[in-house]
C-alpha positions as CSV (number, residue, x, y, z in Angstrom):
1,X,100.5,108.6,121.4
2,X,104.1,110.1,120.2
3,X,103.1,113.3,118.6
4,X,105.2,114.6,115.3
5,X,107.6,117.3,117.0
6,X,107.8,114.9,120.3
7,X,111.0,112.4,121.2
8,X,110.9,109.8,118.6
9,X,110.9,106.5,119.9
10,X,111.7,102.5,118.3
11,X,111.7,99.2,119.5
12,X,114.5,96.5,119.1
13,X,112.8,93.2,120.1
14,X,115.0,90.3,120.8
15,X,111.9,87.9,121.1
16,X,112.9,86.7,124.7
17,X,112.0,83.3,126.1
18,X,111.5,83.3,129.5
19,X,111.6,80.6,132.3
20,X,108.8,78.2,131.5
21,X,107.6,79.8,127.8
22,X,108.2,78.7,124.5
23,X,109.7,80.3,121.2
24,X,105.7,80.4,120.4
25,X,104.7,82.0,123.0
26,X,108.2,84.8,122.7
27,X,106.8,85.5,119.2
28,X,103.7,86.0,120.0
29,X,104.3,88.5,122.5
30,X,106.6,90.1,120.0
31,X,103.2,90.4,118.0
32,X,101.7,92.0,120.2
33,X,104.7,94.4,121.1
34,X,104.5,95.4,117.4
35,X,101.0,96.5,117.6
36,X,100.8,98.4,120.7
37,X,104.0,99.9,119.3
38,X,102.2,101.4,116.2
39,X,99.6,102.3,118.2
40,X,101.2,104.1,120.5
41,X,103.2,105.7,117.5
42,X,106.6,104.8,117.9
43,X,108.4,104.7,114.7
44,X,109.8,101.8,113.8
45,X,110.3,97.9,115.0
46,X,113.4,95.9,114.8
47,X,114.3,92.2,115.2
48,X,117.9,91.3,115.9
49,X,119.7,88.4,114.7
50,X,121.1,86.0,117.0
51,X,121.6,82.3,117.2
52,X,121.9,79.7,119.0
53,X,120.7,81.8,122.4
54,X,118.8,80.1,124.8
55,X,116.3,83.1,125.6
56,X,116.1,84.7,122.3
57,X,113.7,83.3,119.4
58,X,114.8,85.8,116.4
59,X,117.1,83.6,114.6
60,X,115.3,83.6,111.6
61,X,115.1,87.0,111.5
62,X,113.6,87.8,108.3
63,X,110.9,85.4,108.6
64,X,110.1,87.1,112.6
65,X,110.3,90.6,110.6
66,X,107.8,89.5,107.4
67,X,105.5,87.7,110.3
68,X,105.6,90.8,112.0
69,X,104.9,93.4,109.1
70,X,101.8,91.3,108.4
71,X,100.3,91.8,111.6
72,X,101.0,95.8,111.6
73,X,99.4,98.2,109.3
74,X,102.6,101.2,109.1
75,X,104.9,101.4,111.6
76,X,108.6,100.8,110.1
77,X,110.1,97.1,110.4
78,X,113.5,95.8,110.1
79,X,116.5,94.3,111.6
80,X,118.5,96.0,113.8
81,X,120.6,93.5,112.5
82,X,120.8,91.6,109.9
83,X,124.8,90.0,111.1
84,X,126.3,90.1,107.0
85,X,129.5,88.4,107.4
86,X,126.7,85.1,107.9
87,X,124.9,85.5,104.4
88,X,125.7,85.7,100.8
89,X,125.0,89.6,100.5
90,X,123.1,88.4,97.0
91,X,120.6,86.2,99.3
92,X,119.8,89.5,101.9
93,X,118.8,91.5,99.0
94,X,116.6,88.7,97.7
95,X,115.4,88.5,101.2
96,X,115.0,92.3,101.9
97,X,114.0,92.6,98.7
98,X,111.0,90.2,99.2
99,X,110.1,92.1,102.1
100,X,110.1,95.4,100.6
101,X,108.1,94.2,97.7
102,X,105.5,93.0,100.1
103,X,105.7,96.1,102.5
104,X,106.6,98.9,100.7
105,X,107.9,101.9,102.4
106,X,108.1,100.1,105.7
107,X,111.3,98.6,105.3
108,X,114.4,98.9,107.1
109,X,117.9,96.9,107.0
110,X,120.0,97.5,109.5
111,X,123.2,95.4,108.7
112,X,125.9,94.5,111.5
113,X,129.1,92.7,111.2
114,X,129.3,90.8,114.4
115,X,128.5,87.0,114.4
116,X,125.7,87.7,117.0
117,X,126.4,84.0,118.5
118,X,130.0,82.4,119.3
119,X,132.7,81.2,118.0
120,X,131.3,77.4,117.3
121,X,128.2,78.4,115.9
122,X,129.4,81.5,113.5
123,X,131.7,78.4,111.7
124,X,128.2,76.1,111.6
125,X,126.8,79.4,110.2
126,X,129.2,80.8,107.7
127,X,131.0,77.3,106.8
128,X,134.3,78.8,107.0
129,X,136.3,79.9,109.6
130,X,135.8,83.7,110.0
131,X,135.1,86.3,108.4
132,X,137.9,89.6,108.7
133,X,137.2,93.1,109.3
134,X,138.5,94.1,106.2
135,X,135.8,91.7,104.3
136,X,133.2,93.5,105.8
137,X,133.1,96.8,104.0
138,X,133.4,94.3,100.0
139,X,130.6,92.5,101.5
140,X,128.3,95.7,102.3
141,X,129.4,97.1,98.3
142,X,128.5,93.5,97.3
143,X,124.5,93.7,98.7
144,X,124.5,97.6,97.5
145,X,125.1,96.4,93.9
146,X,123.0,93.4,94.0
147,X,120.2,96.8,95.6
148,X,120.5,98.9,92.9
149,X,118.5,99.0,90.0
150,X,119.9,96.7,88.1
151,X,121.7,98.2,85.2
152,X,121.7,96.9,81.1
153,X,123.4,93.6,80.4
154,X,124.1,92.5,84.2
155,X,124.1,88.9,84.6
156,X,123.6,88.3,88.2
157,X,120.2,90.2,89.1
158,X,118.4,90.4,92.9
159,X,114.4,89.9,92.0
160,X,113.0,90.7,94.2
161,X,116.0,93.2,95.7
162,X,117.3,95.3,92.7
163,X,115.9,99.1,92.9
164,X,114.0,97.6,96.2
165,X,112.6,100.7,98.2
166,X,113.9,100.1,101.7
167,X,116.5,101.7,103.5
168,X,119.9,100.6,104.8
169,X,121.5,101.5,108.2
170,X,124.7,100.1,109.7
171,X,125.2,99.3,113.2
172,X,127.8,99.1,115.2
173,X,129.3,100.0,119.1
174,X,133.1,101.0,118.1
175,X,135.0,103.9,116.1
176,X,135.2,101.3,113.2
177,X,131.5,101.3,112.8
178,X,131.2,104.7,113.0
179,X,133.5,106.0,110.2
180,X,132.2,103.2,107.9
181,X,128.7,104.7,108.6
182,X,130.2,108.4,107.9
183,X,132.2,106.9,105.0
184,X,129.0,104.8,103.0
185,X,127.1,108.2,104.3
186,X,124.3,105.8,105.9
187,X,122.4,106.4,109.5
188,X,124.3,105.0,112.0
189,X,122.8,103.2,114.9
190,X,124.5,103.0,117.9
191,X,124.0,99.7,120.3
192,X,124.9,101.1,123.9
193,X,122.1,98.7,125.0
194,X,124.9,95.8,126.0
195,X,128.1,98.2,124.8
196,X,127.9,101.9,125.6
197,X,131.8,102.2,126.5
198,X,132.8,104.4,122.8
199,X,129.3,105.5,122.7
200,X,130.2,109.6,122.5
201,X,133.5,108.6,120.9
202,X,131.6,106.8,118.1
203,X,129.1,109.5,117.7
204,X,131.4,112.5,117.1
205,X,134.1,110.4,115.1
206,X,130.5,109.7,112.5
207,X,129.0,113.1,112.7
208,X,132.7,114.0,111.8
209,X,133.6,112.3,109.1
210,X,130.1,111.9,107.7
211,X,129.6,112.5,103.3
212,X,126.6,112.6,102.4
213,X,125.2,110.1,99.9
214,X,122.2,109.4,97.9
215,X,120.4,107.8,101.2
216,X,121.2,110.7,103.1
217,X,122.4,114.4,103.2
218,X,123.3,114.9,106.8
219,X,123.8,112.5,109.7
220,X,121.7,110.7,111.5
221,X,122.1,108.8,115.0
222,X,119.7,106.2,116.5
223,X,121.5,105.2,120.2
224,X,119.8,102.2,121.4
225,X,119.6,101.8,125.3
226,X,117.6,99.1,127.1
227,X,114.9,100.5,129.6
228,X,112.7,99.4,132.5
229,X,109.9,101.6,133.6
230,X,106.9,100.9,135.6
231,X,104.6,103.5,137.8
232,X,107.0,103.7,141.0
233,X,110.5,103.2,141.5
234,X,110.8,100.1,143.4
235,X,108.9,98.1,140.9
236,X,110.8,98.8,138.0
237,X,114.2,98.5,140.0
238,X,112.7,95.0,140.8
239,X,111.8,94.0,137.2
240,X,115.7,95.5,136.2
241,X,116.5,92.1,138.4
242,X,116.0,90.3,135.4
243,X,118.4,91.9,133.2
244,X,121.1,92.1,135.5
245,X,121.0,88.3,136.4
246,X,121.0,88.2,132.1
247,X,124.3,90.2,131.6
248,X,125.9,88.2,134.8
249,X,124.9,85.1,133.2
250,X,127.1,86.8,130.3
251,X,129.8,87.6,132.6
252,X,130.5,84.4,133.7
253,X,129.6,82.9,130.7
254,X,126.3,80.9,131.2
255,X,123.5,80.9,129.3
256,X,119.6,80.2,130.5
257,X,116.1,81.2,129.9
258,X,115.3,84.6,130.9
259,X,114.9,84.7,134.5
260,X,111.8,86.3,136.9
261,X,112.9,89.3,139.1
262,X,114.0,88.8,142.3
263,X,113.9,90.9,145.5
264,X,117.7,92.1,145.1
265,X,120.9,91.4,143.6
266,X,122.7,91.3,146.8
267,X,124.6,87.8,147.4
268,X,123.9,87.3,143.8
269,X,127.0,88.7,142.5
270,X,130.5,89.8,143.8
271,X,132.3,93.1,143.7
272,X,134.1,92.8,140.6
273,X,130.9,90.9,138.8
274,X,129.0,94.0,140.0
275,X,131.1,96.4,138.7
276,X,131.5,94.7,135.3
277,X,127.9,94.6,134.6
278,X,126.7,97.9,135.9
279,X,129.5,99.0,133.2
280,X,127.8,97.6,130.5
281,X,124.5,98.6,131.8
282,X,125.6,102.0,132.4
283,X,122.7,103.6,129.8
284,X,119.9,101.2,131.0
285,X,117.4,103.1,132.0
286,X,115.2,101.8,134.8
287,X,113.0,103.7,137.1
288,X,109.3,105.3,137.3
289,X,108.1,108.1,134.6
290,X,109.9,111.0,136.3
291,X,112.9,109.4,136.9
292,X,113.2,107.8,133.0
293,X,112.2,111.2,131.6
294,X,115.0,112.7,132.8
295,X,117.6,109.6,131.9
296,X,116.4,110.0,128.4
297,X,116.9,114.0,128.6
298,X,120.4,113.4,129.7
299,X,120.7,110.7,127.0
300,X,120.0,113.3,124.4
301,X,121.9,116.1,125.6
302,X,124.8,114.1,125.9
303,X,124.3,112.4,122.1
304,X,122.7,114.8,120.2
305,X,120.5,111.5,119.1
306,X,117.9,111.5,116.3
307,X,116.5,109.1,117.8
308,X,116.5,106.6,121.2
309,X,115.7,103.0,120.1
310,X,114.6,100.4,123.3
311,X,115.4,97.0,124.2
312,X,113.6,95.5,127.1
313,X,115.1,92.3,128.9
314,X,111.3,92.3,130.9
315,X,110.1,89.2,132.4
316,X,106.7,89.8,132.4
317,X,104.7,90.1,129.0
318,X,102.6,92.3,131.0
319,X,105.0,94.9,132.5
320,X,107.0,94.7,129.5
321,X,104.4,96.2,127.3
322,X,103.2,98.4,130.4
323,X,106.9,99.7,130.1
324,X,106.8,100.4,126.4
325,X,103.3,101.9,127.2
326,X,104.9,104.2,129.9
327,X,107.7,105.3,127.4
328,X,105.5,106.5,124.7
329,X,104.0,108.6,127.1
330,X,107.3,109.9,128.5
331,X,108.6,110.5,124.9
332,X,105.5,112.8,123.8
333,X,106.6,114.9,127.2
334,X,110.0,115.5,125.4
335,X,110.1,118.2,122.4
336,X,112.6,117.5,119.9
């Protein structure tokens, strides 16, 4: 159990479909993630949004968040994120707005700007053909107003959403993120689980240039890394096979159902293909207990995080929740 001054912990769950399951079966595991999550007291647990992905089942995000919240008691839910640029901003605060109404206090809405899918499908989603940079930030003041208590004689009202009690976040993995974080004076949540390259960059930039707002006084950092942990070295570096096969499959552009570990990596990839994704894997933290408590201490000397949010690309339902078992117990090692 995470005690109160110990490392706080969350969980971002991509419901992952692996090599012979279903989307059932992927959210029903998530299920149980959730549970053993609040019992083991990490803080909060967030779906991301991503479609048309063959080994991820949270496209309906809200409705995998709600199902979710209804099977846990307390611990925090949310999306870590909700993509904006694909949703009428008034629609996410009726959404987030339900949720809230039927959780309160528990939840969160973390809001991204990325498509979270390509090209093809963000047009099927949005029914345009993109959506700028620059159309982000009126997009993000559009679902604020639409969150605020509404105010006398407005004509376009959220119900359930105005005056909701939940809290927003914004993600992101570039400078641009961060200032618009430091410049709406929201927590910032940093996704160095598939990006980590302006990770420090990002974080100094928001700390930086944060003003406070209503939401929040001083900054406040999340850094979300993927991790693999099991009781000896060799086992976990064997379940990491999984997510490296994953981000080669990114690499060279294929997509599949998450695949079982192999025995090694070795004539699986080439140099360069190597290099690429042990760049982008460069925070993953895989190893036994000893090994992942000091990745993590390094993770927060380096960022100066809050708190470390986890992603787990695990083949086995088993080891996964071993691993997230594993953390907790690392975390309430680490005084904060």
């Amino acid at each position: 159990m995470i005690k109160e001054n110990s490392l706080p912990l969350s969980v971002l769950d991509l419901a992952p479909i692996t090599e012979g399951g279903s989307p059932g079966e992927s959210l029903r595991h998530s299920v149980e993630l959730a549970q053993l999550a609040e019992t083991a007291g990490y803080k909060r647990y967030w779906v991301a949004e991503h479609h048309n992905i063959k080994d991820v089942a949270c496209a309906a995000t809200g409705i995998v968040i709600s199902h979710i919240a209804a099977h846990t008691q307390k611990i925090r839910v949310g999306s870590g994120g909700i993509m904006l640029p694909n949703h009428a901003p008034y629609m996410v605060a009726e959404h987030f707005g339900t949720l809230a109404a039927l959780h309160p206090g528990r939840v969160d809405l973390g809001l991204g700007r990325a498509p979270g899918t390509d090209y093809a499908t963000a047009q099927a989603l949005r029914r345009q053909a993109s959506v700028h940079d620059d159309e982000f930030p009126r997009m993000f003041e559009e679902l604020r107003h639409f969150l605020a208590p509404a105010k006398p004689g407005q004509s376009v009202t959220a119900i359930p959403g105005a005056g909701a009690d939940l809290q927003l976040w914004l993600l992101g993995s570039s400078l641009y993120g961060a200032r618009l974080a430091a410049h709406c004076g929201l927590p910032f949540v940093f996704a160095a689980h598939f990006a980590p390259a302006q990770m420090e960059d990002a974080l100094e930039i928001y700390r930086h240039e944060f003003r406070p707002s209503q939401q929040l006084q001083a900054p406040y950092v999340i850094v979300c890394v993927n991790a693999t942990v099991a009781d000896t070295k060799e086992a976990a570096e064997r379940l990491a096979t999984t997510e490296y096969q994953k981000f080669l499959g990114l690499v060279r552009g294929k997509r599949f159902l998450l695949p079982a570990p192999v025995p090694t990596m070795a004539g699986r990839w080439d140099q360069r293909e190597e290099l690429h994704v042990r760049h982008m894997l460069q925070e993953s933290i895989h190893g036994d207990p000893v090994n992942a408590k000091a990745r993590l201490q390094d993770l927060l000397k380096r960022t100066r995080a809050d708190e470390i949010m986890v992603n787990s690309w695990i083949y086995d339902h088993q080891a996964r929740l071993d691993s997230y078992r594993l953390l907790a117990k690392i975390a309430d090692e680490i005084s904060v």
